[in-house]
C-alpha positions in Angstrom: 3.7 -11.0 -3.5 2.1 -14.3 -3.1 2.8 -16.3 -0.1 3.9 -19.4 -1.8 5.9 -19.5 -4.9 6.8 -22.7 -6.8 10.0 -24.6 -7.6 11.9 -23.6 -10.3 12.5 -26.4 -13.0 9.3 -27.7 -12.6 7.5 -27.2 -16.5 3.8 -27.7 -15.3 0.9 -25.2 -15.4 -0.4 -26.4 -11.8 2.8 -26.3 -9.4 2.8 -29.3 -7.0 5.9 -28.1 -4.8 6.1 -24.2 -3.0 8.1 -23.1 -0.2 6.2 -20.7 2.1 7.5 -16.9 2.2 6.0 -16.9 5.3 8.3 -20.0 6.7 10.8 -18.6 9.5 13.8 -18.6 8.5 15.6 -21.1 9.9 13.3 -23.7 8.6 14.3 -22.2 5.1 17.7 -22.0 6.0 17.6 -25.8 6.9 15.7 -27.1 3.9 18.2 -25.6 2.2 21.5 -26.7 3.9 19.9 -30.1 4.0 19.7 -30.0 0.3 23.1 -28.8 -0.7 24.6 -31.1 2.1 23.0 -34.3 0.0 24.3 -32.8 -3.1 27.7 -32.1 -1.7 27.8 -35.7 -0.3 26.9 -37.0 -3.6 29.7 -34.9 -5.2 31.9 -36.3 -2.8 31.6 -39.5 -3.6 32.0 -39.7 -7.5 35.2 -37.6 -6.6 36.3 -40.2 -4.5 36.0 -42.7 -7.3 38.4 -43.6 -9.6 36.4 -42.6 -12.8 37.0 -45.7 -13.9 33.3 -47.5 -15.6 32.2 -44.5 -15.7 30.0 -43.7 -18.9 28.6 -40.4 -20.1 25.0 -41.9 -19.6 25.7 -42.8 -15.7 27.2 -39.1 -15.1 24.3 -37.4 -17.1 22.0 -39.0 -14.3 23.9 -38.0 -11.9 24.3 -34.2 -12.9 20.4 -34.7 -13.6 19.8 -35.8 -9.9 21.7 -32.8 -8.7 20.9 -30.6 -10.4 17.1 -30.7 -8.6 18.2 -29.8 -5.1 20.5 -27.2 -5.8 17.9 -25.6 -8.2 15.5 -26.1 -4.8 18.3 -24.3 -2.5 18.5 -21.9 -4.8 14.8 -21.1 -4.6 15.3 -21.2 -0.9 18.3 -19.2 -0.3 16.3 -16.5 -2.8 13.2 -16.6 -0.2 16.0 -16.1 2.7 17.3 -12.9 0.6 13.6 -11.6 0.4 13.0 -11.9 4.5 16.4 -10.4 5.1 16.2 -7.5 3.0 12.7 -6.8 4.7 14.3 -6.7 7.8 16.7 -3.3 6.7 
């Protein structure tokens, strides 16, 4: 396998963003947490709301936004699979 793989969701022939299979894995295991923490902060915060002003447009970017770094955590957690399933 190679030692960097891209990001998922990215539609280009020449992949600009990889994580490292190689990374330990607490460095994956952080990118990742740091990721779904934004997301879940995010999240948070429109449930917080009252909904009220709220167009379909506005909540379209949002789910847009969001959807990028859980599709990244995703990858990550997927890499964190790999090295643990080495390890048996």
């Amino acid at each position: 396998m190679a030692r960097y793989i891209p990001i998922t969701g990215i539609d280009c022939k020449i992949p600009a963003l990889l994580i490292d299979r190689e990374a330990p894995v607490d460095v994956l295991h952080g990118t990742a947490a740091y990721r779904l923490r934004c997301v879940t902060q995010l999240m948070e915060t429109l449930a917080l709301g009252d909904g009220k002003g709220h167009d379909a447009l506005l909540l379209q970017d949002f789910a847009r936004v969001m959807a990028i770094p859980l599709r990244d955590s995703c990858d990550l957690m997927d890499v964190i699979g790999w090295k643990l399933q080495a390890q048996l």
